[in-house]
C-alpha positions, 0 to 999 in steps of 0.5 A: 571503941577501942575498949569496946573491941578489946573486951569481946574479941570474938565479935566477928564469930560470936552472935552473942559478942556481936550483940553485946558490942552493938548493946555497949554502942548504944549505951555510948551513943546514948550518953552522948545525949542523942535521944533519937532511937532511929537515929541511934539504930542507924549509926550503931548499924553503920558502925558495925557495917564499917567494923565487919568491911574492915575486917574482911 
């Protein structure tokens, strides 16, 4: 996560870089074998929902 913030660090100011964040958790959440779109969709969102709380 850490790595993932670090290489875009206007993700809370930049659609694009927010976007790219989402695109890379997706990516994680994948290889960790979970196939369930819904599922995958729903804890990215949760993720980023925590993120935006946490720095506001």
């Amino acid at each position: 996560m850490k790595i993932i913030l670090n290489h875009y660090p206007h993700w809370r100011t930049s659609e694009q870089q927010a976007r790219d964040v989402k695109q890379e958790l997706y990516t994680v959440i994948l290889q960790s074998g979970t196939r369930d779109i819904k599922e995958i969709k729903k804890i990215v969102d949760q993720i980023m929902s925590v993120l935006k709380r946490a720095v506001t």
